[in-house]
C-alpha positions in Angstrom: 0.0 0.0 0.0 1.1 3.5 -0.8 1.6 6.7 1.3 2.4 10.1 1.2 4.7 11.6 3.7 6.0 15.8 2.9 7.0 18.5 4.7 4.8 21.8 4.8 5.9 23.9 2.3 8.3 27.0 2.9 10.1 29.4 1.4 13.3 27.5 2.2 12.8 23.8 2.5 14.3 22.5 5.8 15.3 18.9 5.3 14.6 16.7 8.7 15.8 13.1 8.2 13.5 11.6 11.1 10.4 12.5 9.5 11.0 10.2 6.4 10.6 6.5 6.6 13.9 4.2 6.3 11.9 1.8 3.3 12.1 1.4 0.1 10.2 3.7 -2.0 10.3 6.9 -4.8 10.3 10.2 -3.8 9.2 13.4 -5.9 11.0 16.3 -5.5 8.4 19.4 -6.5 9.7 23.3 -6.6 7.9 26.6 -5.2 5.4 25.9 -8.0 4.6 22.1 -7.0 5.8 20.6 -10.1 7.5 17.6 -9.9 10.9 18.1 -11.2 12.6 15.2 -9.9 11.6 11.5 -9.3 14.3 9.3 -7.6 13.8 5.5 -6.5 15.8 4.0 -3.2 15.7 1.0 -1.4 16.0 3.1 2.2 14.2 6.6 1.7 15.9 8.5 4.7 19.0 7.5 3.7 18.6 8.7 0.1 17.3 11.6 1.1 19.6 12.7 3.7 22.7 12.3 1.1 21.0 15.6 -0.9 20.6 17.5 1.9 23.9 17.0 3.9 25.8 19.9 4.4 29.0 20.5 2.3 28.1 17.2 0.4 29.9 17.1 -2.9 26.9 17.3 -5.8 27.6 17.8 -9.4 26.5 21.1 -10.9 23.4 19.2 -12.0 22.4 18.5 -8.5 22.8 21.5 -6.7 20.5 22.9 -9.2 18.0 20.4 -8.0 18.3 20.9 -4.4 18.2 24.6 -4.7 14.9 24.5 -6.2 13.0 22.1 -4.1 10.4 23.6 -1.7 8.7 19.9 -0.9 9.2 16.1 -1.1 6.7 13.7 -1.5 7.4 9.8 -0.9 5.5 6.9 -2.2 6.4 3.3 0.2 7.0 0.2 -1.8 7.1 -3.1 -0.6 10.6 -3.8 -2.1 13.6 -1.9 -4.2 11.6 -4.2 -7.7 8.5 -2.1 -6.9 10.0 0.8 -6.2 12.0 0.8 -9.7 9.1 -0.3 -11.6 6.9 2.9 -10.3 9.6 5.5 -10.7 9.8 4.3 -14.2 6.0 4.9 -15.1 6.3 8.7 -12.7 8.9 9.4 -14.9 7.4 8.5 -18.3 4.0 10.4 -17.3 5.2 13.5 -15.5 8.6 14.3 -17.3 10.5 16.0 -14.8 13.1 18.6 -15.8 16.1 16.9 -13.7 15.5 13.6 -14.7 16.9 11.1 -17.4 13.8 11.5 -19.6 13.9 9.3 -23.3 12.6 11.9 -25.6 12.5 9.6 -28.3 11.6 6.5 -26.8 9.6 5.4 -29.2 8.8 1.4 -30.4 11.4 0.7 -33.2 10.8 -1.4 -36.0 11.0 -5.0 -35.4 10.2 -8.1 -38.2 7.4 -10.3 -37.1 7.3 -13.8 -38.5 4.0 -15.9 -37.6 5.2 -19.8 -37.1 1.7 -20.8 -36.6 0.0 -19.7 -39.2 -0.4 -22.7 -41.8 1.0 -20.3 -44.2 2.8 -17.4 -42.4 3.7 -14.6 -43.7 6.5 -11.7 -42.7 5.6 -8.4 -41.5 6.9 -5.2 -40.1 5.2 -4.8 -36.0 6.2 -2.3 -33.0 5.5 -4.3 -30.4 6.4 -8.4 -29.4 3.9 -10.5 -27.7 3.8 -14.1 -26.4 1.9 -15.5 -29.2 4.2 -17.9 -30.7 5.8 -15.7 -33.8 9.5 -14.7 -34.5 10.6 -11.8 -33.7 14.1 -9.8 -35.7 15.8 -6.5 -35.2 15.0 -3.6 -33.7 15.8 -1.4 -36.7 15.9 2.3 -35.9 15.0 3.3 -39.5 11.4 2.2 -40.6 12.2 3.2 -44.1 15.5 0.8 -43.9 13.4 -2.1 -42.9 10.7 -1.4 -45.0 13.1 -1.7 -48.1 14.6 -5.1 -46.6 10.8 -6.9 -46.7 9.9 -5.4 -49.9 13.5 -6.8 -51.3 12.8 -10.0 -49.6 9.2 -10.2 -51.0 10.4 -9.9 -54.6 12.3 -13.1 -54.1 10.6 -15.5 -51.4 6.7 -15.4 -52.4 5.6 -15.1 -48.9 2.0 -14.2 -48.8 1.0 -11.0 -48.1 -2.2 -10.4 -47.2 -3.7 -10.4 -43.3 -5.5 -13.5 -42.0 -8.9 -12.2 -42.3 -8.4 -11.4 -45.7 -6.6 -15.1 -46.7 -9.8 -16.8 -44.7 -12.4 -14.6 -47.3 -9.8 -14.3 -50.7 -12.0 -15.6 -53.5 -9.3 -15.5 -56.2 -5.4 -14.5 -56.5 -4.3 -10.7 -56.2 -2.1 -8.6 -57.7 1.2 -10.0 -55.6 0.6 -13.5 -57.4 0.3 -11.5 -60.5 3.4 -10.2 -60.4 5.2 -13.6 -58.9 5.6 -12.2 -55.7 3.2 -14.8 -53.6 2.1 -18.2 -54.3 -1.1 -17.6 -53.1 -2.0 -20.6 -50.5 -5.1 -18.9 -50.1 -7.0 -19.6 -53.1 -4.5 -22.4 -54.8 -3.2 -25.6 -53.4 0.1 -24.7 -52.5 2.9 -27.7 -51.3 3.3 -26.8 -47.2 6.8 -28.5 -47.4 7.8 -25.9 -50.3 6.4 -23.2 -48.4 7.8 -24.0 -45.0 11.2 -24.5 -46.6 10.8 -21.1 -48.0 10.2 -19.9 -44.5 13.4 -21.3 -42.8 15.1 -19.8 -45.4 13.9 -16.5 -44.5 14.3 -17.4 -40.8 17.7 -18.0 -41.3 18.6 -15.1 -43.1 17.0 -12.3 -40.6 18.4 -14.2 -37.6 22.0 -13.6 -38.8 22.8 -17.5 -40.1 23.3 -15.5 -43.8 26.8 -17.2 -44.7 24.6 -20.6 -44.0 22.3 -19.5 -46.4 24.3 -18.6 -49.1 26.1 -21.8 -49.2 22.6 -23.7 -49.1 20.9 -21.7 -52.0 24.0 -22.0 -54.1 24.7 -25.8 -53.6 20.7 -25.9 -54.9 21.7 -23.3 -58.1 24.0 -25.4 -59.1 22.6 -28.5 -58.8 19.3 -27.2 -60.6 21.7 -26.3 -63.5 23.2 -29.3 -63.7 19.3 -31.1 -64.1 18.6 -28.4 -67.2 16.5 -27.0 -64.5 17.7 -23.8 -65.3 14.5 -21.3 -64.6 14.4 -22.6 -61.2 18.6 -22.0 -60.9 18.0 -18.4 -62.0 15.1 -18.2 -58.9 17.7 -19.4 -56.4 20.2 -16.8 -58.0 18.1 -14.1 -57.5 17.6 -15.1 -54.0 21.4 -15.4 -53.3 21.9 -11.9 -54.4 18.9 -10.6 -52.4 20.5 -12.2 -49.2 23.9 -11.1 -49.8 22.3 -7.2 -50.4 20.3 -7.4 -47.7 23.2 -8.4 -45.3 25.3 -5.2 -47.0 26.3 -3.1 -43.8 25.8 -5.7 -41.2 29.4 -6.0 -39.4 30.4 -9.2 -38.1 31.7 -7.6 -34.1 32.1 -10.7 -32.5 32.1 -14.1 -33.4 29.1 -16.5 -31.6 25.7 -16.5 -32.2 24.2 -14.6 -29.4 22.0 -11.3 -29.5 23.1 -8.5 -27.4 22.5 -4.8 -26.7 26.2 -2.5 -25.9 25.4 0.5 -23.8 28.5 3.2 -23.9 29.0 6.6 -22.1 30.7 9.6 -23.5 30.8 13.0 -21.6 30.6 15.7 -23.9 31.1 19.8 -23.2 27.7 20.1 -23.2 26.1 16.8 -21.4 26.1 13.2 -21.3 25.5 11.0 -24.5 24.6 7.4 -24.2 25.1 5.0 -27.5 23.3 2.2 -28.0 24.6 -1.1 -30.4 22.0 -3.6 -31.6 24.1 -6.7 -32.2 22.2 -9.6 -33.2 23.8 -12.8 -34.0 27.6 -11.5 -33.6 27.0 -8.4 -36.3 25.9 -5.1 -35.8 22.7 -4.2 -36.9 21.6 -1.0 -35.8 22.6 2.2 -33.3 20.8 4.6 -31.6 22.2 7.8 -29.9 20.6 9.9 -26.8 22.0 12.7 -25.4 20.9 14.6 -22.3 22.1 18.1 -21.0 23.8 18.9 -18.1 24.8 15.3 -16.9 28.4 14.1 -15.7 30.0 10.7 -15.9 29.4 10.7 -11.8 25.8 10.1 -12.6 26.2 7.4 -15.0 25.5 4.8 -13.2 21.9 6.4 -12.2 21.3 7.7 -15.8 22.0 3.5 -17.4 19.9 2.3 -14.9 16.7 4.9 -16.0 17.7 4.2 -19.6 17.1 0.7 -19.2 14.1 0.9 -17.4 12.8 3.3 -19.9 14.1 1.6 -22.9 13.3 -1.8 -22.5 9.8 -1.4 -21.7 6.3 -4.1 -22.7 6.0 -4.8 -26.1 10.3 -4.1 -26.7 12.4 -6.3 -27.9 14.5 -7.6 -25.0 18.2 -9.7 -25.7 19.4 -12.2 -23.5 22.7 -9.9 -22.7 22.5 -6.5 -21.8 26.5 -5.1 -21.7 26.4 -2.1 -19.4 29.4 0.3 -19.3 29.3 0.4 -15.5 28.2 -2.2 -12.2 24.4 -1.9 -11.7 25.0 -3.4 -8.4 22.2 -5.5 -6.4 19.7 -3.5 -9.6 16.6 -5.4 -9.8 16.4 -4.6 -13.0 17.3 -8.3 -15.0 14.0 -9.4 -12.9 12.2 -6.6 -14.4 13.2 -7.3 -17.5 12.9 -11.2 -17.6 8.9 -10.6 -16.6 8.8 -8.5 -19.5 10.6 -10.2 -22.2 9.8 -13.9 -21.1 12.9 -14.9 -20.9 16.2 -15.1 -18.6 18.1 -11.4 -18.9 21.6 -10.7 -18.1 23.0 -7.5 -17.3 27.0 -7.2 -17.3 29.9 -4.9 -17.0 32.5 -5.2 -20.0 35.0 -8.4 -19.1 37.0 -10.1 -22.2 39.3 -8.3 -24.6 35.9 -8.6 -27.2 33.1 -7.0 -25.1 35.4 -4.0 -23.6 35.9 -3.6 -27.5 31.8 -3.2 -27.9 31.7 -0.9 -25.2 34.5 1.1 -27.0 32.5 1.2 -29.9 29.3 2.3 -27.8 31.0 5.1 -26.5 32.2 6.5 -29.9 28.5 6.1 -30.8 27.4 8.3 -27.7 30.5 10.6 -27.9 28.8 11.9 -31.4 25.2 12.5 -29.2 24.5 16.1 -29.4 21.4 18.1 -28.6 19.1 19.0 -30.8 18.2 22.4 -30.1 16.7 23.6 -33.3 13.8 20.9 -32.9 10.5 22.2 -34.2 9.0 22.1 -30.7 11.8 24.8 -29.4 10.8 26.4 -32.5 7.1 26.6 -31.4 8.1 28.1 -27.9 9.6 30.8 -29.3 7.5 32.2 -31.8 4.4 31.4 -30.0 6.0 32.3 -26.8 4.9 29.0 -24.4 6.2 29.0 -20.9 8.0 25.5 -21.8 8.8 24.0 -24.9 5.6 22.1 -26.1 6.7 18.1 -26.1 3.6 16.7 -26.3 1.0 18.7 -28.7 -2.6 17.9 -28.7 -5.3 19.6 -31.9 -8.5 19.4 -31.3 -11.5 19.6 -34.5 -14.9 19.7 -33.7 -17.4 18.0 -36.9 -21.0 17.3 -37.5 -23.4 16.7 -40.1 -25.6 19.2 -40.8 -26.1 19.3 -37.3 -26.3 15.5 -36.4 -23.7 12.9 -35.2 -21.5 16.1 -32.7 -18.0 14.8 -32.8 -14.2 16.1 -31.8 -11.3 14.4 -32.8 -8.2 14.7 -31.1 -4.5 13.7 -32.3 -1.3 13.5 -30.5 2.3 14.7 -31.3 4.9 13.5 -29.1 8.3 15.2 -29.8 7.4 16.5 -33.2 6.1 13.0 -34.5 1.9 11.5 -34.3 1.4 9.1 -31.6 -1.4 7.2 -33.4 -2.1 4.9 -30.6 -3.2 8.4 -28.4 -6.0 9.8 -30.8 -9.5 9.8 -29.8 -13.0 10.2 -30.3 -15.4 12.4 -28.5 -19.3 12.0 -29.3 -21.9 14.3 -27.7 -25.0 13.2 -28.2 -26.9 15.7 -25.7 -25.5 18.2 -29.0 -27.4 16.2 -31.4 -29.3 19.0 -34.2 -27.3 22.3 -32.6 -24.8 22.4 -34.7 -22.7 24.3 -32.3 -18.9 23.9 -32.5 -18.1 26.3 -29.0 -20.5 24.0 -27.2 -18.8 21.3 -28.5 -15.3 22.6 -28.0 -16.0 23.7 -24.4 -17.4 19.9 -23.4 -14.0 18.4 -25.0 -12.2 20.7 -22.6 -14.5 19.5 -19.3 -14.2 15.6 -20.6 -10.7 15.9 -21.4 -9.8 17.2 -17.9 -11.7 14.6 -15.8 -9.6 12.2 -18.1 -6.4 12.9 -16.3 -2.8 13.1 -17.3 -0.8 13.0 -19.6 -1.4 16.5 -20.0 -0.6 18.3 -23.2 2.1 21.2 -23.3 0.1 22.9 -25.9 -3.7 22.1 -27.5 -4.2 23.2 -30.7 -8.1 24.3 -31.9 -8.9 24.6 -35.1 -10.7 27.6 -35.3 -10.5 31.6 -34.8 -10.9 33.6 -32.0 -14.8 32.4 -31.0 -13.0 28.6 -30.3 -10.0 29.5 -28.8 -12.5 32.0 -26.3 -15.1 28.9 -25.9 -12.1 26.0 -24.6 -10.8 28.9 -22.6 -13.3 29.6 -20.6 -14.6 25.9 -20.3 -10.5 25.5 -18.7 -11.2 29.0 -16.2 -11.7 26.6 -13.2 -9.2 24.1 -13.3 -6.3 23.3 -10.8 -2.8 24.2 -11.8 -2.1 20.3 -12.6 -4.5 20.6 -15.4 -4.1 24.1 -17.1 -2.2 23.9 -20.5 -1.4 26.4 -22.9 -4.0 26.9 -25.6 -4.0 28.6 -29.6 -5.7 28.9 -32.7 -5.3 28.3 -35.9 -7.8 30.0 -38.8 -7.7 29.6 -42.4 -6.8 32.8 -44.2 -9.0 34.7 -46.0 -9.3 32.0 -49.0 -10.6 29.9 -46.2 -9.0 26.5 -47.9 -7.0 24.6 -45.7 -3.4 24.4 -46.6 -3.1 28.3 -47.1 0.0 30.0 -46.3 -2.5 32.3 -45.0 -3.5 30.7 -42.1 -3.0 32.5 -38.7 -2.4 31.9 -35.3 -4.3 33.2 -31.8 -3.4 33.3 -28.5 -4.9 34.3 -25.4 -4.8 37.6 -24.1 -3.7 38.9 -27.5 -7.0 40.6 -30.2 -3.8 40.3 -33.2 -3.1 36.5 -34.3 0.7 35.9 -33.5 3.5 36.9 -36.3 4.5 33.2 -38.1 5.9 34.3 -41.4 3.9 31.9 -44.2 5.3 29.3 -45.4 7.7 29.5 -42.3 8.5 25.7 -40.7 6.1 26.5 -37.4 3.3 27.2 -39.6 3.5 24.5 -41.7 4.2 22.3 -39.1 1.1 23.8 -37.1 -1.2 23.2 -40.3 0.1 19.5 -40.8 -1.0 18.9 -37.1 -4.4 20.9 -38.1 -5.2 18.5 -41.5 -4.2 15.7 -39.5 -6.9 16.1 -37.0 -9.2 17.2 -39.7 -8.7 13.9 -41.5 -9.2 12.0 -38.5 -12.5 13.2 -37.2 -14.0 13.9 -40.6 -12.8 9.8 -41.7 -14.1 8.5 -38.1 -17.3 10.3 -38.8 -17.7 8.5 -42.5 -16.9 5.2 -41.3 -19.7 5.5 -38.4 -22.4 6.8 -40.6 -21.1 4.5 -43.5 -21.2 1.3 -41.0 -24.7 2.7 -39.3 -26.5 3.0 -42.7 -25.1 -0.9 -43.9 -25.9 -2.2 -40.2 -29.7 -0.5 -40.9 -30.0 -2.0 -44.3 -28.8 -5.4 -43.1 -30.9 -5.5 -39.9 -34.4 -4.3 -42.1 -34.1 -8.0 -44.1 -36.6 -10.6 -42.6 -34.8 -12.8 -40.4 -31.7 -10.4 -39.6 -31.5 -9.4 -36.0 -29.1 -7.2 -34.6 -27.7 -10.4 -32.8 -27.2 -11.9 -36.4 -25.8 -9.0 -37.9 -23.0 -8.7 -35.7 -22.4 -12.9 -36.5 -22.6 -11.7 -40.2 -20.4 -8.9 -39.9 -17.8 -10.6 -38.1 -17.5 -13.3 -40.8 -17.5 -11.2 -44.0 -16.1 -7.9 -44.6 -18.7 -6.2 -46.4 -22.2 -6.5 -47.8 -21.4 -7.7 -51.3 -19.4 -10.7 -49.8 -22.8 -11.5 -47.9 -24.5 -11.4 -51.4 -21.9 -13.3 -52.9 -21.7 -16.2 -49.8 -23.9 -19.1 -50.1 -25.9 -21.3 -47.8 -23.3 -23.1 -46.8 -20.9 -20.5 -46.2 -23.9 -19.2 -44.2 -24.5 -22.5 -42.0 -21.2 -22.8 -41.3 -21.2 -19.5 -38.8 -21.7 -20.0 -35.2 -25.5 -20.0 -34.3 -27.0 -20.7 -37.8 -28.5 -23.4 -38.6 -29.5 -24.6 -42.2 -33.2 -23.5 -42.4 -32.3 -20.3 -40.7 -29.2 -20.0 -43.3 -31.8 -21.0 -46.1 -34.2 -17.9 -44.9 -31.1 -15.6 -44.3 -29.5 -16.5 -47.7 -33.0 -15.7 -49.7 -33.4 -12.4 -47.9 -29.7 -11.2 -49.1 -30.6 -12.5 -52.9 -34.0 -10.4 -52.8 -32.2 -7.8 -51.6 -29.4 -8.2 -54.4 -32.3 -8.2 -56.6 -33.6 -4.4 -55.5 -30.2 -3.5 -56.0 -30.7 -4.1 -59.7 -33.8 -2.8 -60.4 
């Protein structure tokens, strides 16, 4: 159970050790303001604690900054130093506090997903792994890079393509079998032991066995040529050369056969960069650089330990080795990360000649970590003049149908980039038939207040001045935890999105803010804009589109709304419920033949009206 222990705030906090517990737990160290702008984990609180507050203590420049600025610290008791980790890792990810090892870009890399248990599986590009039984290759860093590898591996092993609802309903081939790019098991009968052969191959060639490959596929070439078998010699040719391109870049590092990441430090004159090596299968597939301002080697330790906790989070990729560049002593952290990756997890400090090499390596990789300080967000606090610099963006559209079916869509920027996963739906049916976009507005702002953090550093209305006035005023009474910077944007006086005339308000200000068109902050600002408009207007379509089919299904005789969901979670539209017959019909859970019979008659009457 959790509780909260603080001092009463002053205008100089006075530190007393015996009113802090000796447990583990997190504390959050807030400033004058009560912000948060540190979260720290320990396994005995008053111990912790005391070491900032101690006089003549030796801090870094970093932490003296800290300590200057706390007014008030709040603990949180844990049963052990595991819990403890685990929740300052989710306070850190939601509140982002200014002193703390935050990953700005943190987001899922690209990772191939290979699906073993499909009869016929297929290869594909996911975010996230999960305990269901596929493969999983990489990370990659660069979508674009891996998107290239599976459409070069597609033009030489026929995989299929398509999703598994659409290979259940696939009436005849597509265009991928077309073109020779899929044997397409879903309509033809396709030889499994082919098939799965083609599969290792492609198993073997993303999990690093390449040179394996090479020498299997070109024993096959020749042999094919020397049966006259020469079109299926030129097939294994092809694939030979896709492997060996594919592979281009890949340095072998060290020679086994184990996946590992290589954490290195590198102090720089302006902060700390960490590098980060993706080795799978002894070569080196991928880096990744972060950089954070104001940090010393003395706080490495601390700021590898948060990385990790950060980094490898659900859904990542997690290797069985984890080469740190400093001890992580007694860290719970290889527990944490075995729950989450299902398997064991080691984390080690550099020992033989090979891994300090790695390590090396990492540490050129974060020694080239800069910080970006020309990032569009830092942009946007300057020319619209936020207090901070506006990380996590969130536009707002409001959208109706001649006054029926009130919605407002809301999308997410994160750091410059959509967070797809965040974007969401409000419906207000006590609106229905008003037609009134500042009612609207103003009961996104009350509903997206009761819905807690994260909170956004800046939400973006599409609208003028009578909007921005309307989700103002519906914020007036909120606690300081919830109030975020608001603006505007209007189309210019063409009134066609996309302008470079569009303009910006603020509060407090009658004239819209001076962004120079065609500048990168307002074309920035109107991408974010369209992108909301897209998503609300496309929602909207696909309600109405699915309501009016779901109404024209339900009025046939026999057709329940109980039956129309079976139908609609069988077939994908109503022309492939034409198109099925009774036996397609009476094979869905619930249905029996006479009730098929009635059902099927109903959808040929009604293919009938279509007609005529």
């Amino acid at each position: 159970m959790l509780k909260n222990y603080h001092n009463v705030m002053s205008k100089k906090f006075k530190f007393f050790a015996a009113e802090y517990p000796d447990t583990p737990g997190v504390y959050l160290m807030k400033d004058e303001g009560g912000r948060i702008i540190y979260v720290g984990k320990a396994k005995a609180l008053r111990k912790r604690l005391s070491s900032y507050f101690r006089q003549n203590a030796r801090h870094t420049p970093k932490t003296r900054a800290l300590v200057a600025r706390v007014q008030r610290v709040d603990v949180l008791l844990t049963g052990t130093e595991k819990e403890a980790l685990l929740l300052e890792s989710g306070l850190i990810k939601k509140h982002r506090p200014r002193y703390n090892v935050v990953l700005k870009d943190d987001k899922q890399y690209v990772l191939f997903k290979l699906d073993k248990k499909a009869d016929f599986p297929r290869l594909t590009i996911a975010r996230k792994t999960a305990r269901d039984g596929a493969v999983y290759f990489g990370p990659f860093t660069s979508a674009a890079a891996a998107r290239t590898v599976l459409k070069l591996l597609g033009t030489v092993f026929p995989l299929r393509k398509c999703s598994d609802a659409t290979f259940r309903n696939r009436v005849r081939p597509c265009l991928y079998h077309d073109i020779r790019q899929c044997w397409a098991p879903c309509v033809k009968e396709v030889d499994r032991d082919l098939y799965n052969d083609m599969v290792h191959r492609v198993e073997m060639l993303l999990s690093g066995r390449s040179s394996e490959l090479v020498e299997s596929l070109t024993r096959k070439m020749k042999a094919a040529s020397r049966d006259m078998a020469f079109e299926a010699a030129a097939v294994y040719r092809d694939q030979i050369r896709a492997v060996k391109k594919t592979v281009e870049g890949q340095v072998a590092v060290i020679h086994d056969n184990r996946d590992r990441d290589v954490v290195g430090l590198a102090e720089t004159g302006q902060g700390l960069g960490l590098g980060v090596l993706f080795v799978r299968r002894g070569r080196l597939l991928d880096q990744k650089q972060f950089f954070w301002p104001g940090l010393t080697l003395d706080e490495g330790p601390e700021a590898v330990e948060s990385f990790i906790a950060q980094f490898y989070g659900p859904g990542r990729f997690i290797p069985s080795t984890i080469i740190a560049p400093c001890e992580l002593e007694a860290s719970p952290l290889p527990e944490i990360l075995a729950e989450r990756g299902g398997g064991t997890v080691r984390i080690v400090s550099p020992h033989t000649a090979t891994e300090k090499r790695l390590v090396s390596i990492a540490r050129d990789v974060a020694g080239r970590a800069r910080e970006e300080k020309d990032t569009i967000t830092v942009r946007l606090q300057k020319v619209l003049r936020l207090a901070g610099e506006p990380a996590r963006i969130e536009c707002v559209d409001a959208s109706h149908l001649s006054g029926t079916d009130m919605r407002v869509g809301q999308v997410v920027f994160e750091e410059g980039r959509r967070n797809k996963e965040a974007s969401r739906l409000y419906s207000f049916p006590e609106l229905e038939g008003t037609a009134d976009d500042y009612a609207a507005l103003a009961a996104w702002a009350r509903r997206r207040l009761e819905s807690g953090p994260p909170w956004p550093d800046l939400v973006l209305i599409d609208g003028g001045r009578g909007q921005l006035a309307a989700v103002e005023k519906a914020l007036s009474g909120c606690e300081e935890d919830g109030c975020f910077e608001l603006a505007a944007i209007a189309k210019g006086e063409s009134r066609r999105a996309g302008e470079l005339g569009d303009v910006i308000f603020r509060p407090g200000r009658k004239n819209p803010m001076g962004l120079r068109p065609g500048s990168a902050e307002l074309l920035f600002l109107q991408m974010v804009r369209d992108t909301a408009h897209r998503f609300v207007l496309g929602r909207q379509r696909r309600a109405r589109k699915k309501a009016v089919l779901n109404s024209e299904l339900t009025s046939l005789p026999g057709i329940g709304p109980k039956t129309a969901r079976i139908l609609w979670d069988r077939f994908a539209s109503l022309d492939e419920m034409i198109k099925a017959d009774v036996a397609d019909i009476t094979a869905l859970p619930g249905i029996g033949a006479r009730k098929a019979a009635r059902i099927h008659a109903a959808l040929q009457d009604l293919k009938a009206s279509r007609k005529n």
